[in-house]
C-alpha positions in Angstrom: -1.9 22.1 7.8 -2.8 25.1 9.6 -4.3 27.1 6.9 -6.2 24.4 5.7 -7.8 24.0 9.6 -8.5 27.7 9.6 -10.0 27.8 5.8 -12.2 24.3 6.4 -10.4 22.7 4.1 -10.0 19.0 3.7 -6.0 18.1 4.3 -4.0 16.9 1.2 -3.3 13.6 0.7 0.6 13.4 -1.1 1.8 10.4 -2.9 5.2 9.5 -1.6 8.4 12.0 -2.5 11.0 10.3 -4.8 14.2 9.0 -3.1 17.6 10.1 -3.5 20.5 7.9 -2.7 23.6 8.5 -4.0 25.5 4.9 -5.6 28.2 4.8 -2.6 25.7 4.8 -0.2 26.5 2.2 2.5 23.4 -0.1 3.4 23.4 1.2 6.8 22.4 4.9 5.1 20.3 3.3 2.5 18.0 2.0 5.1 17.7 5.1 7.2 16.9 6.9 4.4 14.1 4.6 3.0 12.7 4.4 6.4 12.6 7.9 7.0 10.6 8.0 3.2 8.0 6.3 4.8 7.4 7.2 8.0 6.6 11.0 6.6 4.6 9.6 3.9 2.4 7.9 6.7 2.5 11.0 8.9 1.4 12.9 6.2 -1.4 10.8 4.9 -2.8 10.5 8.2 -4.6 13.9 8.6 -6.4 13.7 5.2 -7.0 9.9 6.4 -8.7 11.1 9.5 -10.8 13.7 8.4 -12.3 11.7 5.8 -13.2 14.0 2.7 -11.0 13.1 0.7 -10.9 9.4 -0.1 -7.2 10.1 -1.3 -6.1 9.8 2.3 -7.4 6.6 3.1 -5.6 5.4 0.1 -2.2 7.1 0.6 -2.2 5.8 4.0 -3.0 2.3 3.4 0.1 2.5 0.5 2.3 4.3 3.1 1.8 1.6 5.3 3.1 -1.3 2.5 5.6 0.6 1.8 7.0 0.3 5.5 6.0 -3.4 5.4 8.2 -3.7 1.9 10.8 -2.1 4.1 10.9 -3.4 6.8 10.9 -7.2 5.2 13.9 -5.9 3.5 15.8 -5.3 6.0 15.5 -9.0 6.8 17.9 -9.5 4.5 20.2 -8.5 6.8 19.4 -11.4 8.9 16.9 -11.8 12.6 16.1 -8.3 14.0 14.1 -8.8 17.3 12.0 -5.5 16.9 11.1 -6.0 13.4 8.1 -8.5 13.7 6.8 -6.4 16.3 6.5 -3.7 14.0 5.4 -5.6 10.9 2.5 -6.7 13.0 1.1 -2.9 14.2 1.9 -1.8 10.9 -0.3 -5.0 9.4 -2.8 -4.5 11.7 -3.6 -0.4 11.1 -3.7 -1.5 6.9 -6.7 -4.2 7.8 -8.2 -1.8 9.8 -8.2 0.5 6.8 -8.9 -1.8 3.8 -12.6 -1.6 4.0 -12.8 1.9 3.9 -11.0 1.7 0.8 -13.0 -1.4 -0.9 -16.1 0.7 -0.6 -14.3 3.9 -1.6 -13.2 2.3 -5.0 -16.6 0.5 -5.3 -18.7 3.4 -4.5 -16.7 6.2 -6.7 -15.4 4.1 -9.2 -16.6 0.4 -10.0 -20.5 1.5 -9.7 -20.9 5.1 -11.4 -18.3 3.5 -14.4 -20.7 0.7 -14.8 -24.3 2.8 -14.3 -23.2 5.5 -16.7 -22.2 2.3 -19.3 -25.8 0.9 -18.5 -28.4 3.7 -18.5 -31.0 0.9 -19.6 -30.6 -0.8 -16.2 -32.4 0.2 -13.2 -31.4 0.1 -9.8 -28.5 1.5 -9.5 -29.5 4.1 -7.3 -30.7 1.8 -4.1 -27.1 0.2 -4.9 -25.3 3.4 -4.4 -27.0 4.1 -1.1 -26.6 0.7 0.0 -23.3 1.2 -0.9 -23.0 4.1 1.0 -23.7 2.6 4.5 -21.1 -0.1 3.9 -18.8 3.1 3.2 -19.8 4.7 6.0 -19.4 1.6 8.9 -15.9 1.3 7.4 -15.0 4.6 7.7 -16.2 4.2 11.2 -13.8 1.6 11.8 -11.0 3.2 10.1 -11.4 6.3 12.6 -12.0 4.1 15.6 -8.2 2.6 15.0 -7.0 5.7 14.0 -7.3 7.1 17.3 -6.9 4.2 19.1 -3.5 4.8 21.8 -2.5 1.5 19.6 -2.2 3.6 16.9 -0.2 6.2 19.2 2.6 4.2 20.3 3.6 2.5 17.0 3.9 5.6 15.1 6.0 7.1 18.3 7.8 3.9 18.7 8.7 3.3 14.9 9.8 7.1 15.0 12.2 6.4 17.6 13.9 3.5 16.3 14.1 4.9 12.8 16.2 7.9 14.3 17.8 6.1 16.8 18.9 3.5 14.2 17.7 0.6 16.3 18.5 -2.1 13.7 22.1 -1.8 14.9 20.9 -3.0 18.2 19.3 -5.6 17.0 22.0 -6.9 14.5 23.8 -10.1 15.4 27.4 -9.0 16.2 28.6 -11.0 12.7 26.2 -9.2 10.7 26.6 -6.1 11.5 29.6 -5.7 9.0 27.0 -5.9 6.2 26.1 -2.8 7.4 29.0 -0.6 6.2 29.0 -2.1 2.8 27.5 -0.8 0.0 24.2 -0.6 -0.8 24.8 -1.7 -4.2 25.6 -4.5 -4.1 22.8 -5.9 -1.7 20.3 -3.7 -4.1 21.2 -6.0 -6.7 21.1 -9.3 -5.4 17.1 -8.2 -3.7 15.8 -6.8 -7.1 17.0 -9.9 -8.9 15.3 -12.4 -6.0 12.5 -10.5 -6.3 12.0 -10.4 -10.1 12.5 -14.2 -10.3 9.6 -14.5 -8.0 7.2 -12.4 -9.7 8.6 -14.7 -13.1 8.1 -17.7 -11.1 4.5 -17.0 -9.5 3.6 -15.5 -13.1 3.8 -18.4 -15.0 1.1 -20.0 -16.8 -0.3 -17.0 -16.1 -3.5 -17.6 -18.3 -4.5 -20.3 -16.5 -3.9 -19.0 -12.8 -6.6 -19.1 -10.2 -8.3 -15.5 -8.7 -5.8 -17.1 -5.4 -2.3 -17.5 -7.8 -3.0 -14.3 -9.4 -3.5 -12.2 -6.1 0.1 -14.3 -5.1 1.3 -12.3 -8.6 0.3 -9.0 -8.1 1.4 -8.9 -4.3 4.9 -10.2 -5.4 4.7 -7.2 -8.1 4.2 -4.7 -5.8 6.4 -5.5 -3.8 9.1 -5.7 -6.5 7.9 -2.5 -7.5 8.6 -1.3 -3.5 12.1 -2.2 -3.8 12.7 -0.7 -7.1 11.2 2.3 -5.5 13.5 2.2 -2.9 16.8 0.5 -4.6 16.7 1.5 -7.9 18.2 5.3 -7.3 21.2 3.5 -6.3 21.5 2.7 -10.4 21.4 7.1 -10.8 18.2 8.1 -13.7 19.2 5.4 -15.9 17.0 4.9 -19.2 16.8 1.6 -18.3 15.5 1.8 -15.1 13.3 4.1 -15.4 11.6 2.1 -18.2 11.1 -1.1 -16.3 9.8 0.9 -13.2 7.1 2.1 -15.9 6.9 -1.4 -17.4 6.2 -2.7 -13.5 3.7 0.3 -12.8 1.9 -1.1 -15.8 1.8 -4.3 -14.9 0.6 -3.9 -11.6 -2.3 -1.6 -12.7 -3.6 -4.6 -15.1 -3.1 -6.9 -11.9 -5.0 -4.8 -9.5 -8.0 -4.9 -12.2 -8.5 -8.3 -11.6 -8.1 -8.3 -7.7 -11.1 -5.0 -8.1 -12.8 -7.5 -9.4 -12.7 -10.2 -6.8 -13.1 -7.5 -4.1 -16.4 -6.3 -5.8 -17.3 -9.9 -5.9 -17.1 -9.9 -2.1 -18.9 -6.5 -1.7 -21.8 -7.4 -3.6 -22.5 -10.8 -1.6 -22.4 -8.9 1.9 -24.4 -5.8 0.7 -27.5 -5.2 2.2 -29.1 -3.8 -0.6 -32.5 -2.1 -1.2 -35.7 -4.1 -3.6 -34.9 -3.6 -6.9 -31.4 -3.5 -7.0 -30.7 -6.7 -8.2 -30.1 -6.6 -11.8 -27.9 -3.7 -11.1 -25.9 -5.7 -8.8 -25.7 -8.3 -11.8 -24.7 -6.1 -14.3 -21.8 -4.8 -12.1 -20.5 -8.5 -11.1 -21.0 -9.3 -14.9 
């Protein structure tokens, strides 16, 4: 970080490390562990995030920060934790404040320069782009304005300390806290199998599903996807599980297509764009 300060260079933005957990983990390990994956993620993603260069760190951030959430809602498997819902919301909150940022970032340097470059007949493109570029620019604004906000501050010192403190013990009723000291295994597999069902479940009929139902899919897909992330080491480098977490990648790259496409919907109805831009703006939402 300091080299890249004194060089001017924009900070890298790193995708999340792979976990390590060895099968006789107990769950009480298992969740320190996963937490502790996160937390440096976000800390890590936040300086690119900040400076703003690289639209990367926006994105890395924002996934950071669902990771957490994926995390921290499985640990309610454990049963009621009285500092988790506190932390839920803060880390809910900093992700909205960031998901404009990246709606215009994918818009602006993906959706529109695809679609213009597929269209060279089509004219207007260019009063979209810098139409686009103020929405881009007001969200970015926003984005910074939470990012050093003392909100901001005190959850990432507060979720620090009660991920090395192991507050969850604290907050464990005294007849759950055996669950603890068993092994993560076996809780892995009953949460990856709840999960899968309810991506089967929410999938079905899946030609026929609403923009709304398939949004419900892909959240429930990532979120599986979270918790194979985190769970499926457990299992060691299986074939097998290291197929379906492929498989799942897959699927929830198909499924964020379509929710691009509802968010671009959105974009183009509150852009203020320039004369001339309108049959641009029709063949992007076509």
């Amino acid at each position: 970080r300091g080299f890249d300060l004194a060089a001017g260079l924009a900070p890298a933005a790193r995708r999340p490390r792979k976990l390590h957990l060895d099968p006789s983990v107990t769950l009480d390990e298992a969740f320190a562990t996963i937490l502790r994956s996160c937390f440096l993620h976000l800390l890590q993603s936040r300086p690119a995030a900040e400076d703003g260069r690289n639209p990367e760190g926006v994105h890395q951030l924002r996934v950071s920060l669902r990771r957490l959430r994926s995390a921290l809602d499985l640990m309610q498997s454990v049963g009621a934790l009285s500092n988790l819902d506190a932390l839920r919301s803060e880390a809910k909150w900093l992700a909205q404040e960031l998901s404009a940022a990246r709606d215009w970032d994918v818009f602006r340097l993906e959706t529109l320069p695809t679609i213009a470059k597929a269209c060279p007949a089509v004219a207007g493109f260019d009063a979209l782009g810098r139409a686009a570029a103020r929405g881009q620019s007001e969200a970015y604004r926003r984005a910074h304005h939470a990012l050093d906000d003392r909100r901001c501050a005190v959850f990432l010192i507060g979720l620090g300390h009660w991920i090395e403190t192991r507050g969850w013990r604290n907050d464990v009723a005294a007849e759950d806290l055996g669950q603890l000291a068993e092994p993560a295994v076996t809780f892995a597999q009953r949460i990856l199998s709840e999960q899968y069902a309810k991506v089967l479940k929410r999938g079905r009929r899946f030609k026929s599903l609403t923009t709304l139902r398939l949004h419900k899919v892909r959240l429930a897909t990532k979120r599986l996807r979270y918790l194979g992330e985190f769970l499926l080491p457990l299992y060691e480098d299986r074939k097998s599980t290291r197929r379906f977490s492929r498989r799942l990648a897959d699927l929830q790259e198909e499924l964020g297509a379509f929710n691009d496409m509802a968010v671009t919907a959105s974009l183009l109805e509150g852009l203020d764009a320039e004369p001339g831009s309108a049959i641009a703006a029709a063949a992007i939402a076509g």
